[in-house]
DRENPA-3360 file (N, C-alpha, C; in nm, 2 decimals, always signed):
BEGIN
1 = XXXXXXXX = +2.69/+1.33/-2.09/+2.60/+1.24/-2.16/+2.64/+1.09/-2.14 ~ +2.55/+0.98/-2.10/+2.56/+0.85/-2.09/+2.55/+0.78/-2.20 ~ +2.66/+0.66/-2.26/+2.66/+0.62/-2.37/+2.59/+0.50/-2.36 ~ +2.55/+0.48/-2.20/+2.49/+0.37/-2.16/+2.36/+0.38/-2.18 ~ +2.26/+0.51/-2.20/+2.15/+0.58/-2.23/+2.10/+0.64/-2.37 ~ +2.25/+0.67/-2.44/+2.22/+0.76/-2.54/+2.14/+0.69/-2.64 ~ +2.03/+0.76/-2.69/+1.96/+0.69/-2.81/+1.84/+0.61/-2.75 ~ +1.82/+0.59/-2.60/+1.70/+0.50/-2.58/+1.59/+0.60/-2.54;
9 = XXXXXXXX = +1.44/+0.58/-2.57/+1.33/+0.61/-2.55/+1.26/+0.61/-2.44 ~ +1.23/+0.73/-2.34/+1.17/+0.74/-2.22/+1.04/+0.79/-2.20 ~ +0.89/+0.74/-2.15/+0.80/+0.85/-2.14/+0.80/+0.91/-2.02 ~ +0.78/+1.02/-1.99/+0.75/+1.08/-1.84/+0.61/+1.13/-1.82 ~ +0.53/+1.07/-1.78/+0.41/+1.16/-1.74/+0.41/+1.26/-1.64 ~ +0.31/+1.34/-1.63/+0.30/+1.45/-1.52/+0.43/+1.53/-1.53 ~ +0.46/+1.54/-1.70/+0.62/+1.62/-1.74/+0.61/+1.77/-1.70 ~ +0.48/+1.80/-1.74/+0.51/+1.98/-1.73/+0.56/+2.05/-1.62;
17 = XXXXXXXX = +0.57/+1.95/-1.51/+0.62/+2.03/-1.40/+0.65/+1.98/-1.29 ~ +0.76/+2.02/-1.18/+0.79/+1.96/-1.07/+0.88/+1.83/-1.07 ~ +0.83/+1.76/-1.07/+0.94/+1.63/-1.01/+0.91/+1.51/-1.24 ~ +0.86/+1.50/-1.29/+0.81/+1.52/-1.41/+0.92/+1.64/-1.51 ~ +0.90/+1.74/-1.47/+0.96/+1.82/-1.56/+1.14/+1.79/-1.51 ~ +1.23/+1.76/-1.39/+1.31/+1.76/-1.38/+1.38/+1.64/-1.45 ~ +1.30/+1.55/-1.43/+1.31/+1.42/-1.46/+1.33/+1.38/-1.61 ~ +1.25/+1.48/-1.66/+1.27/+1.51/-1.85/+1.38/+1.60/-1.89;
25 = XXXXXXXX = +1.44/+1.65/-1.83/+1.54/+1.78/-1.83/+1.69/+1.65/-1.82 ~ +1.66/+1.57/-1.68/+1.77/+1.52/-1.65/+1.81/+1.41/-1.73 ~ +1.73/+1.31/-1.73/+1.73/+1.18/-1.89/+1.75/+1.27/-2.06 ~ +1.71/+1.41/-2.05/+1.77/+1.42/-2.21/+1.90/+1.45/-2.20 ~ +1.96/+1.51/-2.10/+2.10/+1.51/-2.08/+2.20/+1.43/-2.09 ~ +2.12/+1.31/-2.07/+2.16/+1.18/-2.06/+2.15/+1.14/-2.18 ~ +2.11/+1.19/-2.30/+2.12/+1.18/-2.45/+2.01/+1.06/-2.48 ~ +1.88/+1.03/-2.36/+1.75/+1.00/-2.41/+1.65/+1.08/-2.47;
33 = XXXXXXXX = +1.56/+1.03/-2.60/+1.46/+1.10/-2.60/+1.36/+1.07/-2.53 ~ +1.32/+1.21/-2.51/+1.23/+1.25/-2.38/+1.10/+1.22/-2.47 ~ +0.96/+1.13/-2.45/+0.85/+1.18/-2.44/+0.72/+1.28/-2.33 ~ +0.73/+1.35/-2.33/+0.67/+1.44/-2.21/+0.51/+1.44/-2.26 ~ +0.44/+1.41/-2.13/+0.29/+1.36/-2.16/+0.21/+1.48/-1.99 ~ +0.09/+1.48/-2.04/+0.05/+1.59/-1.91/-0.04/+1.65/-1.98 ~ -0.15/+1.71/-1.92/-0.24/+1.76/-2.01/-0.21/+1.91/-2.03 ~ -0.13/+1.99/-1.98/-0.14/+2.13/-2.03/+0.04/+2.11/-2.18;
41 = XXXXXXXX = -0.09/+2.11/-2.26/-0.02/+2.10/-2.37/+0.14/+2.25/-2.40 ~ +0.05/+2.37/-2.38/+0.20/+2.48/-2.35/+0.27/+2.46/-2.27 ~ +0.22/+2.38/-2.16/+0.31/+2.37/-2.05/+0.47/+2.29/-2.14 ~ +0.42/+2.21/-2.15/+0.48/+2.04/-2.24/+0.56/+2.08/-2.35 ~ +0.54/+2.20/-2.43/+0.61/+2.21/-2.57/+0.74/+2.31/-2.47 ~ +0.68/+2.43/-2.35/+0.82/+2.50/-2.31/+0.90/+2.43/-2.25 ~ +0.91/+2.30/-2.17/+0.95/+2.18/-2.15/+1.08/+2.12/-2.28 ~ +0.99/+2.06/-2.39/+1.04/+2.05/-2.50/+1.16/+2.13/-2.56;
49 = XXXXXXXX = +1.07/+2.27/-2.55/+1.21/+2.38/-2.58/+1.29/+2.39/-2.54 ~ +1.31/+2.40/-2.38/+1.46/+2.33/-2.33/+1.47/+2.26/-2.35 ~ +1.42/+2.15/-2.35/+1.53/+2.07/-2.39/+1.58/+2.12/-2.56 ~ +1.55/+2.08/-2.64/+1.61/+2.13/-2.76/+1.74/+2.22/-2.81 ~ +1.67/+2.31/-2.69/+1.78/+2.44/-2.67/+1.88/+2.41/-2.61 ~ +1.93/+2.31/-2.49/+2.03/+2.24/-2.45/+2.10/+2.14/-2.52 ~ +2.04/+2.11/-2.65/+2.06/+2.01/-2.76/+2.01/+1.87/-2.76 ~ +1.92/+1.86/-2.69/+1.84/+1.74/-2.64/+1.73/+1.68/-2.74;
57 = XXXXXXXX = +1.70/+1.55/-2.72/+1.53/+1.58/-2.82/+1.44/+1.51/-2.74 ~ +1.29/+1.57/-2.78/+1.19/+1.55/-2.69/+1.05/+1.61/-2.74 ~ +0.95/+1.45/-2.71/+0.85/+1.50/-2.79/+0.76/+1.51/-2.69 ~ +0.67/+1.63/-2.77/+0.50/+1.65/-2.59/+0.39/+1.60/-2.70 ~ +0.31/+1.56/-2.60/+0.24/+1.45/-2.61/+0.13/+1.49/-2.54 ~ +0.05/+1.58/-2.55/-0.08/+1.61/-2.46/-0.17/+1.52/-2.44 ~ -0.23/+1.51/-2.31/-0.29/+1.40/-2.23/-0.32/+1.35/-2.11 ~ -0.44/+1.32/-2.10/-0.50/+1.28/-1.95/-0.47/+1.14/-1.92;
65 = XXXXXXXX = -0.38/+1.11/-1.83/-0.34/+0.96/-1.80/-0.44/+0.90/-1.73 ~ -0.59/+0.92/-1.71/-0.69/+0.86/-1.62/-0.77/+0.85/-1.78 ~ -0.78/+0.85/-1.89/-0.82/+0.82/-1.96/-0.71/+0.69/-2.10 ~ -0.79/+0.58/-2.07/-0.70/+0.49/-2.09/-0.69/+0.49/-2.26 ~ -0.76/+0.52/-2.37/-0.77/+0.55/-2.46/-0.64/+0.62/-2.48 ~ -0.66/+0.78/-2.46/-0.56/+0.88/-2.47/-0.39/+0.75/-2.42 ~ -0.42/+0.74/-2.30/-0.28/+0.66/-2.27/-0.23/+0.59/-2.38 ~ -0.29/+0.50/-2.49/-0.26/+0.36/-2.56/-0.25/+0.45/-2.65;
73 = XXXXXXXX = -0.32/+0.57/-2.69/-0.28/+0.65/-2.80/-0.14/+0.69/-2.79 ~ -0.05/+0.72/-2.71/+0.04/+0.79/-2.70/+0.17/+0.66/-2.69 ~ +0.15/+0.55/-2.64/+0.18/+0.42/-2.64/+0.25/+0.42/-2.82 ~ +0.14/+0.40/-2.88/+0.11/+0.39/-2.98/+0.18/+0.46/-3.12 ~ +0.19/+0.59/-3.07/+0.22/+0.74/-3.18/+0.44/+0.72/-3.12 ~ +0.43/+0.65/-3.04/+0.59/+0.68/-2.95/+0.65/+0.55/-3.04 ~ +0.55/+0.48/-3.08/+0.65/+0.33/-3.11/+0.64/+0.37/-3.29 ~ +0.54/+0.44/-3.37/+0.51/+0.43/-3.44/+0.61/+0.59/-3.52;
81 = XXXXXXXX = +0.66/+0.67/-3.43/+0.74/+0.83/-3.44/+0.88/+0.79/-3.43 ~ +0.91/+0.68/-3.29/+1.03/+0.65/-3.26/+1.11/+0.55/-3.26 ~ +0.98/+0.47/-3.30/+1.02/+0.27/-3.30/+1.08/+0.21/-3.25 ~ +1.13/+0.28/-3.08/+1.13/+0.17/-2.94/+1.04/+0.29/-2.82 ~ +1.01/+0.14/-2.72/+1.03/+0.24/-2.61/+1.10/+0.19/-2.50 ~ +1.16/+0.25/-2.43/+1.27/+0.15/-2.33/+1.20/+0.16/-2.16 ~ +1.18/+0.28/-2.18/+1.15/+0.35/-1.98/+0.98/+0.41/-2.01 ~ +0.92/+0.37/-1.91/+0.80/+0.46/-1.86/+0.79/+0.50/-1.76;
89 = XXXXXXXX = +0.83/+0.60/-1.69/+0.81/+0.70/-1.60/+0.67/+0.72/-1.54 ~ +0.57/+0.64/-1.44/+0.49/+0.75/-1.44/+0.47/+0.80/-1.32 ~ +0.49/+0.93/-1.35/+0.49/+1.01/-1.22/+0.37/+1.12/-1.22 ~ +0.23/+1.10/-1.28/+0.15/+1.19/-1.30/+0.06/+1.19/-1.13 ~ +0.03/+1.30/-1.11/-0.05/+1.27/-1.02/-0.05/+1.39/-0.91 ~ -0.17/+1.41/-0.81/-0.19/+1.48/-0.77/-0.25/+1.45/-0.61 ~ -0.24/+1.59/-0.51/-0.33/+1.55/-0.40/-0.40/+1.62/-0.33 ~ -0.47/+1.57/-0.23/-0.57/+1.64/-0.18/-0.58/+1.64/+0.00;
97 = XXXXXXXX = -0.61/+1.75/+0.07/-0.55/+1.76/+0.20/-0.66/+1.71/+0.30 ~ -0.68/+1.73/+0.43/-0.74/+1.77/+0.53/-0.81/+1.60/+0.55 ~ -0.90/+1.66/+0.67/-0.97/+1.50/+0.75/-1.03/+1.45/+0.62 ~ -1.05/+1.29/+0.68/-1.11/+1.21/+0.51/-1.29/+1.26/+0.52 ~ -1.34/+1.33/+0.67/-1.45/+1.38/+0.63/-1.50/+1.51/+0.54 ~ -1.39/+1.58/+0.49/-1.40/+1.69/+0.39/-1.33/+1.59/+0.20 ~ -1.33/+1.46/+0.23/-1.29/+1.43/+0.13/-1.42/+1.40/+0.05 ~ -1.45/+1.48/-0.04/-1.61/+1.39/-0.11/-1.58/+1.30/-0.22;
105 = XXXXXXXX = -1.69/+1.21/-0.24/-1.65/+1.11/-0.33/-1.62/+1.15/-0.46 ~ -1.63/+1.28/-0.53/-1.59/+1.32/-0.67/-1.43/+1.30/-0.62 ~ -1.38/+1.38/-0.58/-1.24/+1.42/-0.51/-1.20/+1.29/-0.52 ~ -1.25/+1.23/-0.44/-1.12/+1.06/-0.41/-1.14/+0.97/-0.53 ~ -1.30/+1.03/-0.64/-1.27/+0.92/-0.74/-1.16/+0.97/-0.83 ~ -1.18/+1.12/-0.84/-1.06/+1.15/-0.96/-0.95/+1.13/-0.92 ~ -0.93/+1.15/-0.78/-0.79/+1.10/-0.71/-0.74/+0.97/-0.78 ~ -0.77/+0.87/-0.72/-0.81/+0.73/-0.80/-0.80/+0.73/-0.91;
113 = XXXXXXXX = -0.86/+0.82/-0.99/-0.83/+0.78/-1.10/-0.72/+0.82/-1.13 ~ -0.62/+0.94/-1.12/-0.54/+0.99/-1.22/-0.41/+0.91/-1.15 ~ -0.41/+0.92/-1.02/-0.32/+0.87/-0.94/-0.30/+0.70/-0.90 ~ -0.38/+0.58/-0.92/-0.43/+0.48/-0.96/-0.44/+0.42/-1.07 ~ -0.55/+0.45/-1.14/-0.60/+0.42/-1.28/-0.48/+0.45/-1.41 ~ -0.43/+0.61/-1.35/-0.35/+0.63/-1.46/-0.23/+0.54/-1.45 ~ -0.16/+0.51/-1.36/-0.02/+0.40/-1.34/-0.08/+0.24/-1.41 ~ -0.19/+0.22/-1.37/-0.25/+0.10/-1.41/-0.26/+0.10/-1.54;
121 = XXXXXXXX = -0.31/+0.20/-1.64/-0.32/+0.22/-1.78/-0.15/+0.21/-1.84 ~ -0.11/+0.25/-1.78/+0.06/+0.31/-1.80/+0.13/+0.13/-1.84 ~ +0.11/+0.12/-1.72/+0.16/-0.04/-1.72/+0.12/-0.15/-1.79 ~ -0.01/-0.15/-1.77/-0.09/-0.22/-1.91/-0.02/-0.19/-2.07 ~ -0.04/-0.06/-2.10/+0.00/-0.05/-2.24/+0.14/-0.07/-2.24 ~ +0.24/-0.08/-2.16/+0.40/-0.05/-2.22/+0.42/-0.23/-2.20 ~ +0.41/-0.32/-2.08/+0.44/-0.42/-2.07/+0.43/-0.52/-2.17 ~ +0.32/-0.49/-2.22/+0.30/-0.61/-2.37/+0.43/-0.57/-2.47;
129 = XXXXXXXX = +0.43/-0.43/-2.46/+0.53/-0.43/-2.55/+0.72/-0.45/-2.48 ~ +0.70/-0.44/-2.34/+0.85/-0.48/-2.26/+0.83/-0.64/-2.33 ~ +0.78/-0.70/-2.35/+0.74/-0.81/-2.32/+0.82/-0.90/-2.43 ~ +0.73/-0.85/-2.58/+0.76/-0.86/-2.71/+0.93/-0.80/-2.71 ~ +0.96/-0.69/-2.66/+1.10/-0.67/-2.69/+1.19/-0.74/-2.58 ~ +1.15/-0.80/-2.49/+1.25/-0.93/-2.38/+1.30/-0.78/-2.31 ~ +1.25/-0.67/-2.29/+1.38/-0.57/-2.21/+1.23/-0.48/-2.19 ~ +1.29/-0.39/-2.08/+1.22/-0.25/-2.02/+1.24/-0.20/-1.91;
137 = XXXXXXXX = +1.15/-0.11/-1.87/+1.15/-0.03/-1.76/+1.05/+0.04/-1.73 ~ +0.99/-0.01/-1.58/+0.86/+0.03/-1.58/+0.90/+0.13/-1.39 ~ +0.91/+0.28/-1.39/+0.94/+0.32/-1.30/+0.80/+0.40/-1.28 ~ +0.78/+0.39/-1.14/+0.66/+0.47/-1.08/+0.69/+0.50/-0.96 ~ +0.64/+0.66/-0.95/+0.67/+0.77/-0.91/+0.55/+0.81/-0.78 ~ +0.59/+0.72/-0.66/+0.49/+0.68/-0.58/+0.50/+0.78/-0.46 ~ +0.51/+0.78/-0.33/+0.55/+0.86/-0.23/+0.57/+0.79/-0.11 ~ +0.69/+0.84/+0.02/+0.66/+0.76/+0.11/+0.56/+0.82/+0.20;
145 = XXXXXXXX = +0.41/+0.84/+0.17/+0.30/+0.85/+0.23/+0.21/+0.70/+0.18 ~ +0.29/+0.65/+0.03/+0.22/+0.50/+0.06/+0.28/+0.40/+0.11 ~ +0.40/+0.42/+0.17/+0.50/+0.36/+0.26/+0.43/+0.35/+0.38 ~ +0.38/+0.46/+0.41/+0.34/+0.49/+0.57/+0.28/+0.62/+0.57 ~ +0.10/+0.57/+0.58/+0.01/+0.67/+0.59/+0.02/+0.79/+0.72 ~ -0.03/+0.92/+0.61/+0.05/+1.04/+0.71/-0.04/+1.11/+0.76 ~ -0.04/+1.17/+0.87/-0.21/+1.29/+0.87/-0.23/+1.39/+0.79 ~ -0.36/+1.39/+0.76/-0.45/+1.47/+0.68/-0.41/+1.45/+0.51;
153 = XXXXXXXX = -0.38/+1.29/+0.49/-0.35/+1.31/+0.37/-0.39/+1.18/+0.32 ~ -0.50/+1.11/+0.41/-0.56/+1.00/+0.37/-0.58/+0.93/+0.27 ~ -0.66/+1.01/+0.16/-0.71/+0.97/+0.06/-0.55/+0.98/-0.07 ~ -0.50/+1.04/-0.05/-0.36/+1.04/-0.15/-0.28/+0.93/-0.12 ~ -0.25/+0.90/+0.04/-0.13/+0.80/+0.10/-0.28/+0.64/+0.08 ~ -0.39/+0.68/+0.06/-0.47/+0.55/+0.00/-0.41/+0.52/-0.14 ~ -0.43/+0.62/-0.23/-0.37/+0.57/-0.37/-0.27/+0.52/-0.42 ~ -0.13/+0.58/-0.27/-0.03/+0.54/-0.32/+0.04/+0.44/-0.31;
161 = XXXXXXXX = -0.03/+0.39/-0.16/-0.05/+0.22/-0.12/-0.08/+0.18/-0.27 ~ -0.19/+0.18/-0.31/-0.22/+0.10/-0.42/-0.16/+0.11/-0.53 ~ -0.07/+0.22/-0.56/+0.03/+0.19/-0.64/+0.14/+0.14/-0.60 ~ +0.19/+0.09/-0.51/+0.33/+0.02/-0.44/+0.25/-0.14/-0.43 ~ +0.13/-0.19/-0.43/+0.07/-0.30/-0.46/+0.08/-0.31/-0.57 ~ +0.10/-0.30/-0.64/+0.08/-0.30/-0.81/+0.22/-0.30/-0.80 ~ +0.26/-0.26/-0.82/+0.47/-0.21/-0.83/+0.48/-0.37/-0.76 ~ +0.45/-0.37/-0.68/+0.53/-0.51/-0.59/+0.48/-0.66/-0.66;
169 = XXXXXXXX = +0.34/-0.61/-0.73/+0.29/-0.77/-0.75/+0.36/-0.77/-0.92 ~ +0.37/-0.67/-1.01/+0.44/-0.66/-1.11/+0.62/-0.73/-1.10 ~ +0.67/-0.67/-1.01/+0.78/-0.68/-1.01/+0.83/-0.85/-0.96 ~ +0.74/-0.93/-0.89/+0.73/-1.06/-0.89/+0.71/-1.15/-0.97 ~ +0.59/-1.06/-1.05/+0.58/-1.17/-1.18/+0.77/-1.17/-1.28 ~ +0.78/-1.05/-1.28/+0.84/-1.02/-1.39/+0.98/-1.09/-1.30 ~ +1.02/-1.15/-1.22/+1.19/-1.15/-1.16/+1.23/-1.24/-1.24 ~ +1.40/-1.24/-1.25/+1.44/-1.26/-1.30/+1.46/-1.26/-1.45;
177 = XXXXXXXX = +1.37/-1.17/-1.54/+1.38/-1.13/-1.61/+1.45/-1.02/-1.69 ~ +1.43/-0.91/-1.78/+1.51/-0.82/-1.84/+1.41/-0.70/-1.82 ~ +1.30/-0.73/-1.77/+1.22/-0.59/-1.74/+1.22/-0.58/-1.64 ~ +1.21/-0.46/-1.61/+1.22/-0.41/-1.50/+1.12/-0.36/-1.41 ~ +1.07/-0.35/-1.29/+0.97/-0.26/-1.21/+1.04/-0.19/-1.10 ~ +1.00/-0.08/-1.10/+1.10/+0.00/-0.96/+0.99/+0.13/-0.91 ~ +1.01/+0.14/-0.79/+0.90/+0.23/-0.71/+0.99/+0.33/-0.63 ~ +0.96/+0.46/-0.64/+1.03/+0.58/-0.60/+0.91/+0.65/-0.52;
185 = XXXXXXXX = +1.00/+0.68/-0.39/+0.93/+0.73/-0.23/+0.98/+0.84/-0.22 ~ +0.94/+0.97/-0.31/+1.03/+1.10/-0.22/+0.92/+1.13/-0.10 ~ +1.00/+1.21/-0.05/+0.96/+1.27/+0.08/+0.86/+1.42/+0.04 ~ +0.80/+1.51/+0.11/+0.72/+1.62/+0.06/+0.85/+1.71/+0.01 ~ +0.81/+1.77/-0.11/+0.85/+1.90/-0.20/+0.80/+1.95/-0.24 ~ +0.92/+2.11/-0.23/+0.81/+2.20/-0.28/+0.77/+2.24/-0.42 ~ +0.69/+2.23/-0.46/+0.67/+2.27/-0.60/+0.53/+2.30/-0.61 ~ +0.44/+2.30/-0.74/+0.33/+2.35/-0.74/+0.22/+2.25/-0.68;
193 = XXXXXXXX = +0.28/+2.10/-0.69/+0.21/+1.99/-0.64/+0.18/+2.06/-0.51 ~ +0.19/+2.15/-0.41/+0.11/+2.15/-0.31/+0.01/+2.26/-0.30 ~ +0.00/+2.39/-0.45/-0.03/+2.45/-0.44/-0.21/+2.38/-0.49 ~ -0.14/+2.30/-0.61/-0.25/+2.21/-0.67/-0.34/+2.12/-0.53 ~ -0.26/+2.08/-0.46/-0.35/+2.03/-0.37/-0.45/+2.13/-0.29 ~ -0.37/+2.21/-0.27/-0.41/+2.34/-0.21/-0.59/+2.35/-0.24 ~ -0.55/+2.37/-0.36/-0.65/+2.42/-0.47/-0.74/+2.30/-0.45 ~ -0.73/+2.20/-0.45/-0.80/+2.07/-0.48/-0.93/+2.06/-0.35;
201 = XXXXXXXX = -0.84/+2.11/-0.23/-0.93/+2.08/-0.09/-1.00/+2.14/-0.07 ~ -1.10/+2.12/+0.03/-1.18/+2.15/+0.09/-1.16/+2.19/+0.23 ~ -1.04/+2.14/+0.30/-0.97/+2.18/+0.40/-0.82/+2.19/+0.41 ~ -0.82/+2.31/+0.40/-0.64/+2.29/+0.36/-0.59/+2.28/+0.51 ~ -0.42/+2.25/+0.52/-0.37/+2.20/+0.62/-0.24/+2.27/+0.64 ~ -0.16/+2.33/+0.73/-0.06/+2.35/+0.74/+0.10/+2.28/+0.69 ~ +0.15/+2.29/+0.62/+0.29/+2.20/+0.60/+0.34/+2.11/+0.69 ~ +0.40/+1.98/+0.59/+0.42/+1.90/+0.72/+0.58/+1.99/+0.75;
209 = XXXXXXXX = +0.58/+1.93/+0.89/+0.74/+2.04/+0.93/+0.88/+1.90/+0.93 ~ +0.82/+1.81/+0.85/+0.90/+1.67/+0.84/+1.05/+1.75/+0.70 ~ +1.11/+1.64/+0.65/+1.23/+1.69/+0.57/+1.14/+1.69/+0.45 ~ +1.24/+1.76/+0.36/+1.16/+1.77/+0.21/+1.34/+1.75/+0.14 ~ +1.30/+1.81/+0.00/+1.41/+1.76/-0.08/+1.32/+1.83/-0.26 ~ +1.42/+1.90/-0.32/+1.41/+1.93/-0.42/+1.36/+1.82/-0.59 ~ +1.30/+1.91/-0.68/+1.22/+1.76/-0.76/+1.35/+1.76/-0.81 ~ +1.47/+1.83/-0.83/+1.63/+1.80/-0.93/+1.73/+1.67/-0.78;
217 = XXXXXXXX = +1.69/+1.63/-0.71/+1.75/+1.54/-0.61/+1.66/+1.46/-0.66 ~ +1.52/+1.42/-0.65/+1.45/+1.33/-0.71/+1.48/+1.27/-0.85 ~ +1.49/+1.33/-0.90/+1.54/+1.33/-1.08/+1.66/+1.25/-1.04 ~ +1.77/+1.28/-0.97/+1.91/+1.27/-1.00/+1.89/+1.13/-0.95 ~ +1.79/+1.09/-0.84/+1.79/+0.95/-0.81/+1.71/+0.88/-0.94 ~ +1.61/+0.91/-0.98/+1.51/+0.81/-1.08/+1.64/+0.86/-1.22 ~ +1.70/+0.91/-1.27/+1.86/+0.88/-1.34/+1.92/+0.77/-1.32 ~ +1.99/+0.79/-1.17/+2.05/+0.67/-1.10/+1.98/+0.52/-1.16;
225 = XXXXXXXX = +1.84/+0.53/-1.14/+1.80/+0.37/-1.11/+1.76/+0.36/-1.27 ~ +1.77/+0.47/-1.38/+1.73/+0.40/-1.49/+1.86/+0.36/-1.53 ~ +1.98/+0.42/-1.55/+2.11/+0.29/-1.55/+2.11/+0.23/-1.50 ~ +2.06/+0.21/-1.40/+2.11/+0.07/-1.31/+1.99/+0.02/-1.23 ~ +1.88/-0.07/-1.29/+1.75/-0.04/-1.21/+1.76/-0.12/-1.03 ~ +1.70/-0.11/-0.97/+1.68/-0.14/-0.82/+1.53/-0.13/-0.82 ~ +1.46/-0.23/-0.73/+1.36/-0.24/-0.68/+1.25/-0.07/-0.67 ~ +1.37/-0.01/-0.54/+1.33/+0.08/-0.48/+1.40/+0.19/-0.47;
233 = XXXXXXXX = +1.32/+0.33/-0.47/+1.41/+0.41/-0.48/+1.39/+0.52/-0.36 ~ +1.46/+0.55/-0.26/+1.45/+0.64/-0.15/+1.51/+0.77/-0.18 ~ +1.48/+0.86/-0.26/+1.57/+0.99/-0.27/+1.62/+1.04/-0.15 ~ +1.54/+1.04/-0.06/+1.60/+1.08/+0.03/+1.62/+0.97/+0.14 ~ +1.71/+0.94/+0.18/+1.75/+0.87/+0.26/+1.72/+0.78/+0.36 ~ +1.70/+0.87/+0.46/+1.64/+0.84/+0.59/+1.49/+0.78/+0.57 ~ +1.42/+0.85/+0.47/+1.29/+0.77/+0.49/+1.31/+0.67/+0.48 ~ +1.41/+0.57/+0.43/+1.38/+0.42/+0.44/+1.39/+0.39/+0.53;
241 = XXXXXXXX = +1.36/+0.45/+0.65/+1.37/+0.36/+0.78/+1.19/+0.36/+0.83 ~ +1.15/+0.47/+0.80/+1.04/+0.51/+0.81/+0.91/+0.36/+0.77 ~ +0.90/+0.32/+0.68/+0.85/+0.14/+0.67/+0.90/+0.07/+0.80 ~ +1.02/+0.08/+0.82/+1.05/-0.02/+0.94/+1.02/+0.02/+1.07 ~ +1.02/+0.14/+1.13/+0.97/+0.21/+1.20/+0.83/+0.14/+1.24 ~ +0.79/+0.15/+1.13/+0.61/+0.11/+1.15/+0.57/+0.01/+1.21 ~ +0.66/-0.09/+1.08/+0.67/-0.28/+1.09/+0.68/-0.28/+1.27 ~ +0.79/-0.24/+1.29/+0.83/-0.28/+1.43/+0.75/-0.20/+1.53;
249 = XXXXXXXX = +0.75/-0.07/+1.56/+0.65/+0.00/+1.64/+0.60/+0.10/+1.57 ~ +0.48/+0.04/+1.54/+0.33/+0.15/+1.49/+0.29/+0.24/+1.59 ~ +0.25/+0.21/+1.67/+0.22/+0.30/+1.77/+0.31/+0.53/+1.82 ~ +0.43/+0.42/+1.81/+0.56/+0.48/+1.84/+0.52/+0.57/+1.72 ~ +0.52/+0.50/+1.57/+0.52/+0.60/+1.40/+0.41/+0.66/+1.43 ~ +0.29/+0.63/+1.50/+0.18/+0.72/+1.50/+0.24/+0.87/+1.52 ~ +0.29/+0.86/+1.67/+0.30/+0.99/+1.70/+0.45/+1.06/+1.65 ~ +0.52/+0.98/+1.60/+0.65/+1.10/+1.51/+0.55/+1.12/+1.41;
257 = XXXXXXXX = +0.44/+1.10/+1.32/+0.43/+1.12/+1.18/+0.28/+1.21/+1.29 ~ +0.23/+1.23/+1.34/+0.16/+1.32/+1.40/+0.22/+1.45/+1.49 ~ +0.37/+1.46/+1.50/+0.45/+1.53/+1.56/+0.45/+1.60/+1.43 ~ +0.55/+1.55/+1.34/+0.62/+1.61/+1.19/+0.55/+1.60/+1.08 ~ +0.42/+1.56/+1.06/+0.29/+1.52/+0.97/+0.25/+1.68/+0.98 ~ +0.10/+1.68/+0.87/+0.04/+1.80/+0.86/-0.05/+1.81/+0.96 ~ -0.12/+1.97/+0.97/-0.21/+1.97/+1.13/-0.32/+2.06/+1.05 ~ -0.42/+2.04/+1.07/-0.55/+2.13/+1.01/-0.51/+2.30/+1.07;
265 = XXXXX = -0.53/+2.38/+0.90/-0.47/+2.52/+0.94/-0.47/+2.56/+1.05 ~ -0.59/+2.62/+1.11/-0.59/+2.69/+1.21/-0.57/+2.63/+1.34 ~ -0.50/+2.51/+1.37/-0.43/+2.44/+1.50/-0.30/+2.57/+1.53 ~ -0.29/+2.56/+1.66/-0.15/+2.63/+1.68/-0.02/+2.53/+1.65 ~ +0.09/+2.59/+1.62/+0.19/+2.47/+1.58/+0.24/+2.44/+1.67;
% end
């Protein structure tokens, strides 16, 4: 347990599972209370239960983060249950596969919304209050596909650009100050996020055959940077070269991220 942690207030969205649920597991260890937000409410309370059962505390908080109401509600019930909040996590979000011609416009608006809208809501409600308390932490849980758009995953590595635009123009206003903004680029893992995508398409796609990395390595980095915040966060390593790669030769990143990128199923590999 961190004495540098213990006792401060964290939300996690997209808690019930995957890189979200590791993330709430690993900060209550760290002797934070966990708020855990996500819309499958049983998901969120067996969440809770470990923690508890590990001796942790942590509250669920059922909720659609693309609905901005619900968001300020939970804003709201966290300052009013717990009376700070220090970290917002938002890592809610989801995706969707194949050419952007099987992408229909329902699909990329809820995209947009949960994966866009909801970070934008997130940041809205917590900053007024970073603001009023001179201190915070605003961490978002972005991907390096909005580092550097990858095949057949257009419309997701769209939203996530526009959440690393937001992350970046945030974190300028705010320099030099005591709040914080920080943007986290894991690489693909495996968890149900790809079965969800799965589910989501219209054209599903083979695996990319690029590196992956577990959501408990993710966690252990977004840990790292809430003691000690940094800009950016690369769980995995090597991708941060992968931006630079681009910067300097695009061309060149076309074809490694179409070598080790995803391929429409029935391509041979």
């Amino acid at each position: 347990m961190s004495e540098m942690l213990r006792g401060r207030v964290a939300v996690v969205t997209g808690a019930s599972a995957g890189i979200g649920r590791a993330t709430s597991l690993a900060l209550a260890r760290e002797g934070m209370t966990v708020v855990l937000v996500a819309r499958r409410g049983d998901r969120l309370e067996a969440v809770a239960d470990e923690i508890a059962a590990a001796g942790g505390r942590a509250l669920a908080c059922p909720a659609d983060v693309a609905d901005e109401d619900q968001v300020q509600a939970i804003v709201a019930q966290v300052l009013d249950e717990l009376g700070r909040l220090d970290v917002m996590i938002c890592n809610a979000g989801f995706g969707i596969e194949g050419p952007i011609e099987a992408h229909t416009t329902t699909m990329m608006r809820r995209l947009m919304d949960v994966n866009y809208m909801g970070t934008f809501f997130a940041a809205r409600a917590v900053l007024q209050i970073f603001r009023r308390a001179g201190h915070g932490h605003l961490i978002v849980v972005s991907s390096i596909a909005g580092r550097r758009g990858a095949p057949y995953v257009s419309g997701y590595a769209a939203t996530k650009a526009a959440q690393i635009g937001l992350i970046e123009a945030l974190r300028a206003e705010l320099a030099g100050s005591a709040i914080h903004v920080s943007g986290v680029y894991p690489v693909s893992i495996d968890t149900e996020f790809s079965d969800v995508m799965r589910a989501a398409s219209s054209a599903p796609t083979q695996p990319t055959r690029g590196p992956r990395q577990s959501p408990e390595q993710v966690a252990a980095a977004i840990v790292r940077c809430v003691r000690h915040p940094r800009p950016e966060v690369y769980p995995h390593a090597a991708s941060r070269l992968l931006p630079l790669i681009s910067a300097v030769a695009p061309s060149f990143c076309d074809r490694l991220m179409q070598r080790f990128g995803r391929r429409p199923e029935h391509e041979p590999r």
